[in-house]
N, CA, C and O atoms as CSV, one atom per row, in Angstrom:
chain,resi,resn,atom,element,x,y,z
A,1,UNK,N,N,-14.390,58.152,135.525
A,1,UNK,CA,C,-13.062,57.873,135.053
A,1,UNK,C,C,-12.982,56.385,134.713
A,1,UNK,O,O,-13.212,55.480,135.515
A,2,UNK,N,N,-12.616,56.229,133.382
A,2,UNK,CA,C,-12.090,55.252,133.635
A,2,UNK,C,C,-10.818,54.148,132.837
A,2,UNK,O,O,-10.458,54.349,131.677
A,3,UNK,N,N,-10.467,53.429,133.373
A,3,UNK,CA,C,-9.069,52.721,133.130
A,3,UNK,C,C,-9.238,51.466,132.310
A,3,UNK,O,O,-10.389,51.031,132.283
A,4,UNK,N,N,-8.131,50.654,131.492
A,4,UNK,CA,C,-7.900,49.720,130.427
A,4,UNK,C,C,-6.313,49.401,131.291
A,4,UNK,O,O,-5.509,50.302,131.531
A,5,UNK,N,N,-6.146,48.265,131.586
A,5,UNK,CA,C,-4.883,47.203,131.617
A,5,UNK,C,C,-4.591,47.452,130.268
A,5,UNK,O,O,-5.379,47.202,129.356
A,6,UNK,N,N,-3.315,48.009,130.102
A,6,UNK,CA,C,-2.423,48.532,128.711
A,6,UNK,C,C,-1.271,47.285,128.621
A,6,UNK,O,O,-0.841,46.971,127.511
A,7,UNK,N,N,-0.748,46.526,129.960
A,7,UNK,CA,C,0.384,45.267,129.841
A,7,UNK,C,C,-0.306,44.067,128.713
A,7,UNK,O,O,-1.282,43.316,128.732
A,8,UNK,N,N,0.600,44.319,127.935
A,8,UNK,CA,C,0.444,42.668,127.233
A,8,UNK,C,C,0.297,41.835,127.726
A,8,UNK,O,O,1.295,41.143,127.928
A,9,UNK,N,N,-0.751,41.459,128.130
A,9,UNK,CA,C,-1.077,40.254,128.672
A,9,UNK,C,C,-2.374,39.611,128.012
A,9,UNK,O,O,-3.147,40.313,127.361
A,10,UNK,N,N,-2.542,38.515,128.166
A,10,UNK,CA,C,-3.885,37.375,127.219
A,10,UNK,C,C,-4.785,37.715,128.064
A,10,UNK,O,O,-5.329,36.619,128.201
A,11,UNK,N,N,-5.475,38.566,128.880
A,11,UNK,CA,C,-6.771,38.861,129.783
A,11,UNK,C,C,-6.654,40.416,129.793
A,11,UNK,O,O,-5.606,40.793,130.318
A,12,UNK,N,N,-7.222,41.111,129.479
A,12,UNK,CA,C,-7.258,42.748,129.214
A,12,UNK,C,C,-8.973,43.111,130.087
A,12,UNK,O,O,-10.131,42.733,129.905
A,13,UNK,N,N,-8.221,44.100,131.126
A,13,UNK,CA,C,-9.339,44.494,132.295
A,13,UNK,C,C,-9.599,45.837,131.451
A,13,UNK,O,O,-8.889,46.336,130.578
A,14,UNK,N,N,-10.973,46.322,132.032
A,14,UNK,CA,C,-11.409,47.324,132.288
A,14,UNK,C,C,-12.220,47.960,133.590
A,14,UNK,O,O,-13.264,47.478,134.029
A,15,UNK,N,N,-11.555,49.125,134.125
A,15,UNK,CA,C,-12.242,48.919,135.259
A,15,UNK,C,C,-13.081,50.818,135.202
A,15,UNK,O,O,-12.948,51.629,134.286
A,16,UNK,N,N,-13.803,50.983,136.372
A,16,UNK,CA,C,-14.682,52.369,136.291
A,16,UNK,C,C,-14.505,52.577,137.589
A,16,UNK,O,O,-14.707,51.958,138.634
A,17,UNK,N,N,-13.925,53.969,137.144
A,17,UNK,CA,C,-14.220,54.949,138.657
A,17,UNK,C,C,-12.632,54.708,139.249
A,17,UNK,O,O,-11.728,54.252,138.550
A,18,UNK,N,N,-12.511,55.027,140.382
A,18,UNK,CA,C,-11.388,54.866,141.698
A,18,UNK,C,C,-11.123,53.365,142.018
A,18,UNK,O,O,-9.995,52.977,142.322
A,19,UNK,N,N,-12.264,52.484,141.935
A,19,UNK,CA,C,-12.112,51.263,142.163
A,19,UNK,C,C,-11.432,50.163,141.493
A,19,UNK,O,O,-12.014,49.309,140.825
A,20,UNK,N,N,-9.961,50.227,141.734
A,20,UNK,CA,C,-9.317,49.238,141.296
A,20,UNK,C,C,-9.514,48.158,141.645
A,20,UNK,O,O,-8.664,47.451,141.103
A,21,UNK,N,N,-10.086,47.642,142.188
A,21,UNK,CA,C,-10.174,45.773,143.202
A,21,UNK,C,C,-11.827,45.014,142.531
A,21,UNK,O,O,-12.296,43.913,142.817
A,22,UNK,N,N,-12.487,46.239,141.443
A,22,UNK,CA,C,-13.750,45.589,140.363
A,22,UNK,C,C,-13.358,45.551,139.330
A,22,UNK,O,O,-13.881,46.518,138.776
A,23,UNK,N,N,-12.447,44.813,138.303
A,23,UNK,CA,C,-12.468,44.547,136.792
A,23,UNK,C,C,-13.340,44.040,135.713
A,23,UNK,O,O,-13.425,42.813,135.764
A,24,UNK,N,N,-13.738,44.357,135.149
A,24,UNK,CA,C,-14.585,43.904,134.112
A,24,UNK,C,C,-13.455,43.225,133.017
A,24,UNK,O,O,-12.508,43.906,132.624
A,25,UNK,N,N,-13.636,41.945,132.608
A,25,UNK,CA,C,-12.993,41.601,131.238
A,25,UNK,C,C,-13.245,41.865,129.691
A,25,UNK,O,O,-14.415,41.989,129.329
A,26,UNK,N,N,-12.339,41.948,128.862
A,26,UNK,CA,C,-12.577,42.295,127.978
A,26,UNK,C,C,-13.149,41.241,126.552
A,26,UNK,O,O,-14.072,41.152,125.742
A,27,UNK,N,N,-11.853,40.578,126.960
A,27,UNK,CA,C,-11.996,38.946,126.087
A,27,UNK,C,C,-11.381,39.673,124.906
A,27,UNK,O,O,-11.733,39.147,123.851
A,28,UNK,N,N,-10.733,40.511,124.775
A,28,UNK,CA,C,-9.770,40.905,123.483
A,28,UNK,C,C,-8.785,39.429,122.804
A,28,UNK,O,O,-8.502,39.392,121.606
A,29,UNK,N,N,-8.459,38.563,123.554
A,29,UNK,CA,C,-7.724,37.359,122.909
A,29,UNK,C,C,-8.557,36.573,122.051
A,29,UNK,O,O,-8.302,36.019,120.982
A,30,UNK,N,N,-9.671,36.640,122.775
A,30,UNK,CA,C,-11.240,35.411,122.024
A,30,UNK,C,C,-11.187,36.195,120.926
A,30,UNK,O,O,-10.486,35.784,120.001
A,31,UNK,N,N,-11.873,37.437,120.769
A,31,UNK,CA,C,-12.323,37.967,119.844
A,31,UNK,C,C,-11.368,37.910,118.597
A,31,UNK,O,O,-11.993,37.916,117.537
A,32,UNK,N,N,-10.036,37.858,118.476
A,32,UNK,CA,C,-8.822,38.101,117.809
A,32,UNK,C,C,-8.640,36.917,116.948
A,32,UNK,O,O,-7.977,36.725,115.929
A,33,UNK,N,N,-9.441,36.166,117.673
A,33,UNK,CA,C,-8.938,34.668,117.060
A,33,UNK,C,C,-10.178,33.857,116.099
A,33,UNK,O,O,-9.938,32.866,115.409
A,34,UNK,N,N,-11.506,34.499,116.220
A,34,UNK,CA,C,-12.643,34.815,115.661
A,34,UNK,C,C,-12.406,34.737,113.962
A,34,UNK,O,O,-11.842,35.690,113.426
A,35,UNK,N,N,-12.871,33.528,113.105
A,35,UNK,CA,C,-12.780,33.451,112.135
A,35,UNK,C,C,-13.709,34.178,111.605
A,35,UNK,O,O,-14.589,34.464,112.418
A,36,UNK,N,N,-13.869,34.610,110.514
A,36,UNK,CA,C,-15.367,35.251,110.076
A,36,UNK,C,C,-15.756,34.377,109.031
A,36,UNK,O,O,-16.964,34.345,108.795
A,37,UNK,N,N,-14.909,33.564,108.260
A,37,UNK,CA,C,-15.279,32.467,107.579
A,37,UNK,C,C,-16.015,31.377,107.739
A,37,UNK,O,O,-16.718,30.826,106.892
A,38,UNK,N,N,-15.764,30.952,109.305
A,38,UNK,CA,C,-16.597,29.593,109.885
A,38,UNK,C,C,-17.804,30.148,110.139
A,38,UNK,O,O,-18.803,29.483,109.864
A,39,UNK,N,N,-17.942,31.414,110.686
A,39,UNK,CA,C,-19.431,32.120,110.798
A,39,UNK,C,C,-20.548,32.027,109.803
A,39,UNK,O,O,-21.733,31.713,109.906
A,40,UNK,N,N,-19.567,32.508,108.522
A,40,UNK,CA,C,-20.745,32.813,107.087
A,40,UNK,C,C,-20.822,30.917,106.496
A,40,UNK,O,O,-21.747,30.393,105.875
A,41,UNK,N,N,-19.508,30.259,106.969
A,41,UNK,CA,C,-19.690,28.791,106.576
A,41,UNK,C,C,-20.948,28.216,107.431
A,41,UNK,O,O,-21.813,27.539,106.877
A,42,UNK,N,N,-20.994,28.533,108.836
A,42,UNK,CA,C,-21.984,27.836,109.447
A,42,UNK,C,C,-23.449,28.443,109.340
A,42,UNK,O,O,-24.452,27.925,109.830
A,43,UNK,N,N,-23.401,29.731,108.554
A,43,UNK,CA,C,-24.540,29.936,107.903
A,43,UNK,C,C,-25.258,29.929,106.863
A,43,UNK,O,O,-26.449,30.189,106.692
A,44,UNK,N,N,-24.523,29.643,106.244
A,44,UNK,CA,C,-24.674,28.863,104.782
A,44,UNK,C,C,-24.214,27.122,104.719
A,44,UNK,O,O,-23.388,26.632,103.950
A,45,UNK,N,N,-24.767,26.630,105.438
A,45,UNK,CA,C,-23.957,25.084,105.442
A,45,UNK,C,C,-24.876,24.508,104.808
A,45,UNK,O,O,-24.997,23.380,105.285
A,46,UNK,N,N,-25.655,24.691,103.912
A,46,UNK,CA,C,-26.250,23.319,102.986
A,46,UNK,C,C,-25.235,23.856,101.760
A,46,UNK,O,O,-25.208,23.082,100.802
A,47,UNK,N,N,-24.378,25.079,101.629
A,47,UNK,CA,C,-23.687,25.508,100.263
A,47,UNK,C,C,-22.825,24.602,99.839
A,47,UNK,O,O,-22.119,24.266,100.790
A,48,UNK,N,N,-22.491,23.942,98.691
A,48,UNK,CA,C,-21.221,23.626,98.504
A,48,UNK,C,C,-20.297,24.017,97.457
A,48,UNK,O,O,-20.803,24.250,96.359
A,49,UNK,N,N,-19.211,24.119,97.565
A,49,UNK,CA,C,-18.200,24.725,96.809
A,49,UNK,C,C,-17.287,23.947,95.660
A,49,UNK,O,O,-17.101,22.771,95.974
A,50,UNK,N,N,-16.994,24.133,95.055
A,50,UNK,CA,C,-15.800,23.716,94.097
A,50,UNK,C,C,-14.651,23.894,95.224
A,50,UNK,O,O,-14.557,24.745,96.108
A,51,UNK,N,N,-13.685,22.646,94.849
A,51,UNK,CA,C,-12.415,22.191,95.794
A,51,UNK,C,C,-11.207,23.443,95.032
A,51,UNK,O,O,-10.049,23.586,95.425
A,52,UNK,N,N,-11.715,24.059,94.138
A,52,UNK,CA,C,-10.501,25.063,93.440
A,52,UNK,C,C,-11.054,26.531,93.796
A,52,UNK,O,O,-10.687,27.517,93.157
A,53,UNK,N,N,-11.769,26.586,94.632
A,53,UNK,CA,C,-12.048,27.801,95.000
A,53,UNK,C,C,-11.481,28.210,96.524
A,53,UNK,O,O,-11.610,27.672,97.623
A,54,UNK,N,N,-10.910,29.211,96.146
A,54,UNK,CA,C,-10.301,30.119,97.827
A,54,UNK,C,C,-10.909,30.155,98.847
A,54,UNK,O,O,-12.097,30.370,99.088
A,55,UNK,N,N,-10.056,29.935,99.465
A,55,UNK,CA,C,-11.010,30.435,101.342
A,55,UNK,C,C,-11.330,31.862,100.716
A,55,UNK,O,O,-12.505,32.094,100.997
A,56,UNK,N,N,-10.826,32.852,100.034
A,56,UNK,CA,C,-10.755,34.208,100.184
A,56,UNK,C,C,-12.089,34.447,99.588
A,56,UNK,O,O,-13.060,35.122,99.933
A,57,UNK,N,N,-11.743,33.435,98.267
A,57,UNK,CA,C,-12.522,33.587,96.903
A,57,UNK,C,C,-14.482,32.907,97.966
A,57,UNK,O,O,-15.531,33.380,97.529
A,58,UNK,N,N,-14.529,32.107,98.933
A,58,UNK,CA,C,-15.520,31.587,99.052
A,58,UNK,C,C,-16.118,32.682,100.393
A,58,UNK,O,O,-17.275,32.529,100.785
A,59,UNK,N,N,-15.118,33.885,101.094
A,59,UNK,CA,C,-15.668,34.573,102.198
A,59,UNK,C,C,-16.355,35.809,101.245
A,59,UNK,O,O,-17.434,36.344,101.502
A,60,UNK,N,N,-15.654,36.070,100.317
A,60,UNK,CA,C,-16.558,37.432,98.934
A,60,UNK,C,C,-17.706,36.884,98.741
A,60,UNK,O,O,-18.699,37.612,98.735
A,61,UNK,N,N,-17.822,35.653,98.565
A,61,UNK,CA,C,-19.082,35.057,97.659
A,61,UNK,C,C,-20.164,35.339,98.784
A,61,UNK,O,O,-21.014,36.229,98.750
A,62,UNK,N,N,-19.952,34.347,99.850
A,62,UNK,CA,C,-21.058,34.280,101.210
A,62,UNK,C,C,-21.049,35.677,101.475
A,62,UNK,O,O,-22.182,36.158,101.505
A,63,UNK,N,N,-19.844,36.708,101.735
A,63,UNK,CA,C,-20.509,38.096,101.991
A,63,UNK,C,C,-21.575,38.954,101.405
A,63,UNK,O,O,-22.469,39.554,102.001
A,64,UNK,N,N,-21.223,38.887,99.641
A,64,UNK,CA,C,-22.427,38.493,98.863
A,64,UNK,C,C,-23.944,38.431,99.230
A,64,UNK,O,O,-24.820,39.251,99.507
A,65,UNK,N,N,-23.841,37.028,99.098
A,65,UNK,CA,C,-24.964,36.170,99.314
A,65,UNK,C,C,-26.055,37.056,100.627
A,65,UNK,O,O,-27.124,37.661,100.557
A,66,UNK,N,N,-24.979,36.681,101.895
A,66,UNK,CA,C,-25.736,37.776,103.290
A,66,UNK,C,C,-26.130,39.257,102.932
A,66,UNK,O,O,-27.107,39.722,103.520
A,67,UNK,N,N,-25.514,39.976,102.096
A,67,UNK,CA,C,-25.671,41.042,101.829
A,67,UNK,C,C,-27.180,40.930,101.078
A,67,UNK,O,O,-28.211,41.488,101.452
A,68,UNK,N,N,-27.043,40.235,100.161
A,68,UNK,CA,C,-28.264,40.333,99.148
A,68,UNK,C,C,-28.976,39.258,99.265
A,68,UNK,O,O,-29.142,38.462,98.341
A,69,UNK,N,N,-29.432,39.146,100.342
A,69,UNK,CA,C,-30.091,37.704,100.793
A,69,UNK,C,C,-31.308,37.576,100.470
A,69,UNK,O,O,-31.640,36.401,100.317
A,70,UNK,N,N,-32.386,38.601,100.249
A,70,UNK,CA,C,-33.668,38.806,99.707
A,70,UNK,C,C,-33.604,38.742,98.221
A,70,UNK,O,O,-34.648,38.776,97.569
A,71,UNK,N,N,-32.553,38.661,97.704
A,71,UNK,CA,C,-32.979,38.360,96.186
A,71,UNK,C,C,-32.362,37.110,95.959
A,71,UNK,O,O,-31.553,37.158,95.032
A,72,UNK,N,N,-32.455,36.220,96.395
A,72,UNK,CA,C,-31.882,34.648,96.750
A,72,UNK,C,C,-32.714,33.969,97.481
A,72,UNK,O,O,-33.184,32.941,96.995
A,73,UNK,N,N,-33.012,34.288,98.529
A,73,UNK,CA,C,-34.288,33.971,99.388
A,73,UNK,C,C,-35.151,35.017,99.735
A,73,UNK,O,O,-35.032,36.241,99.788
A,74,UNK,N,N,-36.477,33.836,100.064
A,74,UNK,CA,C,-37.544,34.421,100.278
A,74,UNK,C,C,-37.884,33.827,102.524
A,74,UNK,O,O,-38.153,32.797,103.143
A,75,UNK,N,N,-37.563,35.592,102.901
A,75,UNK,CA,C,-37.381,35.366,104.388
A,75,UNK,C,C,-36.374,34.588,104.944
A,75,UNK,O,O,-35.211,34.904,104.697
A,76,UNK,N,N,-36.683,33.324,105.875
A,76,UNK,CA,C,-35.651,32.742,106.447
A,76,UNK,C,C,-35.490,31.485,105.821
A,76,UNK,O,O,-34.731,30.654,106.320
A,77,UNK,N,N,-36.240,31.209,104.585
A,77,UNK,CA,C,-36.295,29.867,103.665
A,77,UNK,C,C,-34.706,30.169,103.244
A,77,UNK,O,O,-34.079,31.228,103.292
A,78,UNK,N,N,-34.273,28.772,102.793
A,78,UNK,CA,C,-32.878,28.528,102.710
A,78,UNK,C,C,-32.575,29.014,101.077
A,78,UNK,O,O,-33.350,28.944,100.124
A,79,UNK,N,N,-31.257,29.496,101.110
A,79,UNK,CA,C,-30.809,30.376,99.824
A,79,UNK,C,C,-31.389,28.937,98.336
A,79,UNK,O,O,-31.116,27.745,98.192
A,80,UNK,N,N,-32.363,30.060,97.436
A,80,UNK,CA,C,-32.024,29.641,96.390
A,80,UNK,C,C,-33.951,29.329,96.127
A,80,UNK,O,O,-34.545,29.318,95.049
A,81,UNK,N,N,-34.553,29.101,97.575
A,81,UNK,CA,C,-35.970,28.825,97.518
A,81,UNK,C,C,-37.042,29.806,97.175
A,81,UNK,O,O,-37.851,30.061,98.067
A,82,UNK,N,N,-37.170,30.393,96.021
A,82,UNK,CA,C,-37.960,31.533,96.043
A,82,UNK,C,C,-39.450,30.809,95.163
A,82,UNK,O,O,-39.659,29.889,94.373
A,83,UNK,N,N,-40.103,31.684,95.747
A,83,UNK,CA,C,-41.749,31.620,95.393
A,83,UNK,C,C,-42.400,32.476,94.811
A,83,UNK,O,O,-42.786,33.484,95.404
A,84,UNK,N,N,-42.715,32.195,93.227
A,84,UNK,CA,C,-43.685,33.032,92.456
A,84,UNK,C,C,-42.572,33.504,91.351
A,84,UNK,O,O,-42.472,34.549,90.709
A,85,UNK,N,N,-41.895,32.493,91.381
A,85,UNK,CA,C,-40.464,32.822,90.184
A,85,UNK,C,C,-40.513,31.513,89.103
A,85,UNK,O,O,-39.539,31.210,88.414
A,86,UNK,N,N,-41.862,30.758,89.068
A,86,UNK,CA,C,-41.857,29.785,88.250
A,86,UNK,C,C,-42.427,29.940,87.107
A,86,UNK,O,O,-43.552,30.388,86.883
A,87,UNK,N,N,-41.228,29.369,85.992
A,87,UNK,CA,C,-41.965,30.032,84.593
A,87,UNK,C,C,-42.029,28.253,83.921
A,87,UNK,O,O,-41.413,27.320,84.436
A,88,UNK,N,N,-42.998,28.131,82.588
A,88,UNK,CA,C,-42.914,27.243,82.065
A,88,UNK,C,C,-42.597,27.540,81.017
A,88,UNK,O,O,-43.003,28.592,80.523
A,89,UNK,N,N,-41.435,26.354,80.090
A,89,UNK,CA,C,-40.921,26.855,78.935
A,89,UNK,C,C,-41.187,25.930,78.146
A,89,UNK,O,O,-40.529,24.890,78.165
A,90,UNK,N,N,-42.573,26.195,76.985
A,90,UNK,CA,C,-42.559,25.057,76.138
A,90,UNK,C,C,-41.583,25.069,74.877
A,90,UNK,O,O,-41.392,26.174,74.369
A,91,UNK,N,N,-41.013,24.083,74.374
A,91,UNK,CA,C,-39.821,24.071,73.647
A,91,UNK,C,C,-40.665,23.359,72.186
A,91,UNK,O,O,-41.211,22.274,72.392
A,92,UNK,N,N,-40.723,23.681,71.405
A,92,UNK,CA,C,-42.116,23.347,70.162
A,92,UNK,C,C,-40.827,23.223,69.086
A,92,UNK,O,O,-39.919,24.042,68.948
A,93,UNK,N,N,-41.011,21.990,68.385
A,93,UNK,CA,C,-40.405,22.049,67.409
A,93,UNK,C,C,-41.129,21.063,66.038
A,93,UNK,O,O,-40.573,20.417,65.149
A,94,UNK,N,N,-42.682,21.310,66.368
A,94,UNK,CA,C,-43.546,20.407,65.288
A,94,UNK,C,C,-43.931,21.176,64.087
A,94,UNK,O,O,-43.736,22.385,64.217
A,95,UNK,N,N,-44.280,20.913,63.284
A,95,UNK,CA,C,-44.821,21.928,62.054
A,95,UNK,C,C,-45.711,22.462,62.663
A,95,UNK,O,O,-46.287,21.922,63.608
A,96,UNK,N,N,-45.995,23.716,62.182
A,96,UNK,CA,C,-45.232,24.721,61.170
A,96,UNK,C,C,-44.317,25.086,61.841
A,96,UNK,O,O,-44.596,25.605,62.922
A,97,UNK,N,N,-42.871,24.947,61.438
A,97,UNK,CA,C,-41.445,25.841,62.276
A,97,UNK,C,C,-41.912,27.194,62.318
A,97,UNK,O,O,-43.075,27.555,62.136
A,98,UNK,N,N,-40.995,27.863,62.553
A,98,UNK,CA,C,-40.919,29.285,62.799
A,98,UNK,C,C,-39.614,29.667,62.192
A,98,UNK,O,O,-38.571,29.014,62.178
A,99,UNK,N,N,-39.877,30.913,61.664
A,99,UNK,CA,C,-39.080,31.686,60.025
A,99,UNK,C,C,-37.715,31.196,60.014
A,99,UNK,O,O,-37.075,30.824,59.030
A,100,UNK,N,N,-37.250,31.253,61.544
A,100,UNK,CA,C,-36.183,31.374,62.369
A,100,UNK,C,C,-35.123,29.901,61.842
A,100,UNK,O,O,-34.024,29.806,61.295
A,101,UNK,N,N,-36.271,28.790,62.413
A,101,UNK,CA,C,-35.657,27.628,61.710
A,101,UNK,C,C,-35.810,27.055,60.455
A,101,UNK,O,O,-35.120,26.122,60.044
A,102,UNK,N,N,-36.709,27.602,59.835
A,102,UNK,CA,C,-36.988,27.076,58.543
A,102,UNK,C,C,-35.512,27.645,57.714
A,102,UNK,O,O,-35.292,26.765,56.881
A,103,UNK,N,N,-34.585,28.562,57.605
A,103,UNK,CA,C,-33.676,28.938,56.988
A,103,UNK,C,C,-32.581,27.537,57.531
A,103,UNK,O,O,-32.391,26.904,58.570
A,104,UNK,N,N,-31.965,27.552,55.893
A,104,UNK,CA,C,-30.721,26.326,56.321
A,104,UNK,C,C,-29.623,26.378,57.035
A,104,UNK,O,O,-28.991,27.381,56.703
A,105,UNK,N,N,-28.986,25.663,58.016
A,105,UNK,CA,C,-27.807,25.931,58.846
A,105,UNK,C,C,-26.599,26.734,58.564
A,105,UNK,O,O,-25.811,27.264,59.347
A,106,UNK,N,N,-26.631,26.705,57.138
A,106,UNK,CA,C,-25.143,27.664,56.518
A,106,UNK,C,C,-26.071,28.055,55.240
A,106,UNK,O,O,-27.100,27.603,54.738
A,107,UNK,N,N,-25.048,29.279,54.936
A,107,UNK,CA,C,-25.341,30.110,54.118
A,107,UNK,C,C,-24.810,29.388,52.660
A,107,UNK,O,O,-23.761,28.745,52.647
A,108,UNK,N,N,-25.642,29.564,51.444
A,108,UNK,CA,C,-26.020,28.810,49.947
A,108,UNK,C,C,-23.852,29.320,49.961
A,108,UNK,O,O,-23.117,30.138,50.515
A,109,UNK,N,N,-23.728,28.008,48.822
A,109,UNK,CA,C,-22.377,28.321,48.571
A,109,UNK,C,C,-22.334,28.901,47.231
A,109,UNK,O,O,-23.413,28.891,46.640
A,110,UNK,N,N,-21.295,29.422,46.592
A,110,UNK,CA,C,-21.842,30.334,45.236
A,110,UNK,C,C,-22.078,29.615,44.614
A,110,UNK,O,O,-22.955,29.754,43.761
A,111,UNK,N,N,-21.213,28.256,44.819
A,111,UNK,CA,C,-21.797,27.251,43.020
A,111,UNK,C,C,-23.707,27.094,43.083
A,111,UNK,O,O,-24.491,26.827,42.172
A,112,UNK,N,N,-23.943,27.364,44.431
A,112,UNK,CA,C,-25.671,26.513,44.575
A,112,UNK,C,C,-26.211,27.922,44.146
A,112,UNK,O,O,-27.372,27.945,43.738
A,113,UNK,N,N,-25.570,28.999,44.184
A,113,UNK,CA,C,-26.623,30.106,43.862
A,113,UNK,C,C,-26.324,30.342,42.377
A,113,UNK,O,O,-26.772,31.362,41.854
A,114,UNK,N,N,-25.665,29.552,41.726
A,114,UNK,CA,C,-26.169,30.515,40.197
A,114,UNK,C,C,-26.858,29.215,39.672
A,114,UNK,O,O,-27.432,29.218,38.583
């Protein structure tokens, strides 16, 4: 059998069996007061945010982030450090162009085409 202190009060017992004079606590007040924001903030604390973004708008994002944490990081390396995702992009713009740029920025006007 067993019993829950139901009085409003800031300390909520639980006790087992016949033995009223052994309570176990619950800590129902602590828990209540439990941000979940400072949690995902203190686990993400190298993140930083834009000053125009919501507490609301910044607890979606980090829920996010924890949720899909393997495609952001690699293991317990910090969000954003991944390995074997490095590409090189050469950007070539010497002769011979390519078809792409050789055409002129705007299209011939009619007087230039007859």
């Amino acid at each position: 059998m067993y019993g829950i202190d139901i009085y409003n009060s800031k300390n909520r017992h639980l006790t087992i069996g016949t033995n009223k004079e052994q309570k176990f606590s619950l800590d129902i007040y602590q828990l209540s007061t439990h941000d979940p924001l400072d949690e995902l903030l203190n686990e993400f604390r190298e993140g930083q945010f834009s000053t125009t973004v919501t507490s609301k708008q910044k607890l979606s994002l980090l829920k996010t982030l924890r949720k899909n944490r393997p495609e952001f990081a690699i293991g317990e390396e910090p969000l954003g450090k991944l390995k074997g995702n490095d590409i090189e992009l050469c950007l070539d713009v010497e002769r011979p162009y390519t078809p792409i740029l050789r055409r002129p920025p705007y299209p011939a006007s009619l007087e230039t085409r007859k």
